[in-house]
N, C-alpha and C positions, 0 to 999 in steps of 0.2 A: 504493500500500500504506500510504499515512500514515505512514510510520517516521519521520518528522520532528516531525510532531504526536502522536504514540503517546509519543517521549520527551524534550518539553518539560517545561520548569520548571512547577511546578505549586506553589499555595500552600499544598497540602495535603503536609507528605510523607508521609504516607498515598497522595499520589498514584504511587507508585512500585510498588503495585501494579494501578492502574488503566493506567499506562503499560505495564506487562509484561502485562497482560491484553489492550492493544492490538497490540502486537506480533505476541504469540504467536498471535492470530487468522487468521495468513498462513498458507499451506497450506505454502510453503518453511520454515518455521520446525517446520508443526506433525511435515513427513517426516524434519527429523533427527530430532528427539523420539520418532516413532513408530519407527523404523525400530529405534533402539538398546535400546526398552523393552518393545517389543509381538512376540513370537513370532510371530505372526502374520504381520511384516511383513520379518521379517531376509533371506528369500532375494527380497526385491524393492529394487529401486532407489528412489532418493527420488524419482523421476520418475513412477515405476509407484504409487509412495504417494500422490503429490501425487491423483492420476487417481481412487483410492480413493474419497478424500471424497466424500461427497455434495453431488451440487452445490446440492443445493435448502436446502441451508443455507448458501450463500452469500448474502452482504447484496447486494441493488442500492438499499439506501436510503442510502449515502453513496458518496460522489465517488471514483472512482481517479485516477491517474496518465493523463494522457494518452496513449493507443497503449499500455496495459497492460491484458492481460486480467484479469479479476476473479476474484481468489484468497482474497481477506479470505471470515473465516470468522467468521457472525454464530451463535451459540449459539440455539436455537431451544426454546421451551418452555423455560427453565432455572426457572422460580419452582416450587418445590413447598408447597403449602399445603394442609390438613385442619380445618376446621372453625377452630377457634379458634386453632389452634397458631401460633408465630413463625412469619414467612416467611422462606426462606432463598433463597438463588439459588446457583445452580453458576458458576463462572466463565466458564468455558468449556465448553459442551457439545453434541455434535455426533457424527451419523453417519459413516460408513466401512465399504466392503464389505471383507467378512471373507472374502481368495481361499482361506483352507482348508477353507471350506465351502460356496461358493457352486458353481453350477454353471452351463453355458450356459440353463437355464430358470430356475432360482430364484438370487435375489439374498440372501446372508445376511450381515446387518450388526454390526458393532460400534459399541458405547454408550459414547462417550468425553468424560472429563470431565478437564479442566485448569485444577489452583487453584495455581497462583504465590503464594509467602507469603512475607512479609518477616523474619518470625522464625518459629523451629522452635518457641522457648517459650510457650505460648500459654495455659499456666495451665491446658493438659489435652492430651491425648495427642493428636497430630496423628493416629496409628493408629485411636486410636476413632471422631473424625471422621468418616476417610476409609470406614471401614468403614458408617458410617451412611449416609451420601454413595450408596454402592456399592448397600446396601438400595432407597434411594429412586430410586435409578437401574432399580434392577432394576424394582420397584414400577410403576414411572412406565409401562412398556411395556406397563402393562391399565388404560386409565382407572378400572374396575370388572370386578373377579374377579365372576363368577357361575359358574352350573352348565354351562353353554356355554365355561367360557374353554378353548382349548387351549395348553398348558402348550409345547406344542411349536413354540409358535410365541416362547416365550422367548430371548434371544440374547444374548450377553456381554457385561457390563460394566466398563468399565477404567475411575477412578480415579486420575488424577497430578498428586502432590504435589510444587512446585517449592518448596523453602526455601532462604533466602538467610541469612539472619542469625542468631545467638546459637545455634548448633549446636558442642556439644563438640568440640575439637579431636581427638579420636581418632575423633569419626562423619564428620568433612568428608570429602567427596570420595567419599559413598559410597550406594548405590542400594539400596533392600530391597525384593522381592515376594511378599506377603502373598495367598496363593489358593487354592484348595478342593484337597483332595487327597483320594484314596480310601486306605485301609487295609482290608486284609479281614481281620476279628480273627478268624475261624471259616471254617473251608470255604476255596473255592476257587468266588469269586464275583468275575464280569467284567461290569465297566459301563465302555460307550462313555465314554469322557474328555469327549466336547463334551457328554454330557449331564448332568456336575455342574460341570466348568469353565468357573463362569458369571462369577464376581465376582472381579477382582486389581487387589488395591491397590498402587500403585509408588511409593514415597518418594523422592526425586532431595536430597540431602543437599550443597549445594554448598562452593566453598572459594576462595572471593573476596580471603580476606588470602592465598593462596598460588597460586603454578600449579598446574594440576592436568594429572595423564599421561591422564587418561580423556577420549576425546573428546569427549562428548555436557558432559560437566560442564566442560571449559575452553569449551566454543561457552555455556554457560548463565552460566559466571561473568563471561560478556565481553556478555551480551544483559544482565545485570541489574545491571552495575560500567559503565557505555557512555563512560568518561574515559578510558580508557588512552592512553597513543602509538601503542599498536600495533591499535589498535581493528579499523581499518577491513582492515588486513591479515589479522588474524584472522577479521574478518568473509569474508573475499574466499577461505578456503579451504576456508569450508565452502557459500557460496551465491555462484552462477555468475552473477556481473552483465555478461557481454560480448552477453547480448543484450538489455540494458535499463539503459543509463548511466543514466537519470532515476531508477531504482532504485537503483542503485550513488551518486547525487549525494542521496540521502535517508537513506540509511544512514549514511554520511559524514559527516552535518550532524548525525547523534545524535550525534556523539563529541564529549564534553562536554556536553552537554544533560542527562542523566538527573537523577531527582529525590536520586540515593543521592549527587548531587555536593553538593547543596546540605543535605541531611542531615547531610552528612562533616563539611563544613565550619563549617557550625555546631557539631557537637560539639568543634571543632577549634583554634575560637577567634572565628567571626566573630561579633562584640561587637554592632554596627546593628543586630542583627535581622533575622529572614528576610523579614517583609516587606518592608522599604528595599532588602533584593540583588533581589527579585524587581520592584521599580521600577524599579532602578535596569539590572537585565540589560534590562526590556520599552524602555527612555527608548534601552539604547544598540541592541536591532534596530530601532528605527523611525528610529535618525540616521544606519542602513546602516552602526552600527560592530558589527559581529558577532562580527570575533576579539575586541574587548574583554569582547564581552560573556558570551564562552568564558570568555574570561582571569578574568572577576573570580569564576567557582566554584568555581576551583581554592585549596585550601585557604593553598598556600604564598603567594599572591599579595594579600597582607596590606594592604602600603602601598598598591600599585595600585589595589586596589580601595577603600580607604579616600580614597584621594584624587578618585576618580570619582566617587564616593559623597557629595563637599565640590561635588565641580562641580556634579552632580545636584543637591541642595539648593541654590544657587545661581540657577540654571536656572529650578527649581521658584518660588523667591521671584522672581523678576523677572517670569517671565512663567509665571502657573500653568497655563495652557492647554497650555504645551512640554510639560509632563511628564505 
């Protein structure tokens, strides 16, 4: 599943959302998600979710795990483009049958998109966005409207927004679903539900400086924060690693790794620069010192790592090939 390489140090910290875009492409990842935000999926287990997916959006163009079957979930078609316009991509985007409509002959799907964001503030509504997002999602499902298209062969599209950062203290910890609703302003007029409840947008508002009582948001503030102590115990209560330790020893090895450590830290006080930690963490996995190389992200670890940092330099002048 790459959970190990999904949340490496990366030079970018921008990379912090490419790492939760790697993560979250695991089908175990994507059934808590779906199961707590998608009506569709609440009287089904994560197991019966998992099964949902579509498999033909699964990647076999990269490597799993040894003796693990293939669950990573490669986004298929995400680039939308019209003539001259910006290109945009969706983060994540991918099939799943829809069991409230399908039946033993026909298979009916849902259009799901998952964009993990780093900040809420984004200098324009994350709602407008996602609403647009939702459009072209829909859109997307007629390469070209003609006089032949049938409209009935339209199928819902979900929309989920993960933010982590610069969210009001009174929105953290908290989920909004934005979706077509009927009103009969006149009369006493009945339209089937699945035929206008096409488009819902789901905001997931997180709270990383705090604990959080809601399930779905303590499993996200502990998948997008991956330093804790209690990481991997956290981990271990919402995904079942007794039938796959090499899963369960990859998960483990995030903790401390993510990019939001070395974001923190820098704001925090580390003085070298991020690229000298990002040498200086790569100098100590290749000398197989890996708890130091945990050790030196963590904010409080000042001297520590300032003196590694003297070795490293060191090192580097004597013999520049070591480093």
């Amino acid at each position: 599943m790459d959970l190990l390489n999904a949340m490496q140090i990366s030079q970018d910290v921008e990379g912090l959302d490419t790492s939760s875009k790697e993560f979250l492409k695991n089908k175990e990842v994507l059934a808590i998600i779906l199961k707590r935000v998608v009506p569709e999926y609440q009287e089904y287990t994560e197991t019966e979710i998992m099964g949902f997916i579509e498999t033909s959006s699964i990647t076999s163009e990269k490597d799993v795990s040894n003796g693990r079957s293939n669950t990573r979930i490669e986004g298929k078609n995400t680039e939308f483009k019209v003539l001259n316009e910006k290109t945009s991509n969706f983060d994540i985007l991918f099939q799943a049958k829809n069991p409230v409509l399908s039946t033993l002959d026909l298979q009916v799907n849902l259009h799901i998109d998952i964009e993990p964001q780093r900040t809420y503030r984004t200098g324009y509504p994350i709602e407008k966005r996602g609403i647009y997002y939702l459009a072209r999602e829909m859109s997307a499902q007629f390469n070209l409207a003609t006089d032949d298209t049938d409209y009935n062969l339209l199928e819902k599209c979900y929309s989920i927004w993960i933010c982590r950062d610069d969210i009001p203290k009174e929105q953290q910890e908290s989920i909004s679903v934005f979706h077509i609703q009927h009103k009969a302003v006149l009369g006493n007029c009945i339209v089937r539900h699945q035929d206008y409840d096409l488009l819902s947008l789901i905001i997931i508002r997180l709270s990383p400086d705090h604990p959080a009582s809601d399930k779905l948001i303590r499993f996200l503030n502990t998948v997008f924060t991956p330093h804790g102590d209690d990481f991997m115990k956290i981990m271990s209560e919402y995904i079942d690693f007794s039938k796959n330790k090499q899963l369960q020893q990859e998960v483990a090895d995030m903790s401390g790794l993510g990019v939001s450590i070395l974001t923190e830290g820098i704001e925090k006080g580390i003085e070298k620069g991020e690229q000298n930690i990002i040498e200086l963490y790569n100098w100590l996995m290749e000398h197989g010192k890996r708890e130091d190389a945990i050790a030196i992200m963590k904010p409080e670890n000042v001297e520590f790592r300032n003196r590694l940092l003297k070795e490293y330099k060191q090192a580097s002048a004597t013999n520049p090939q070591s480093s």
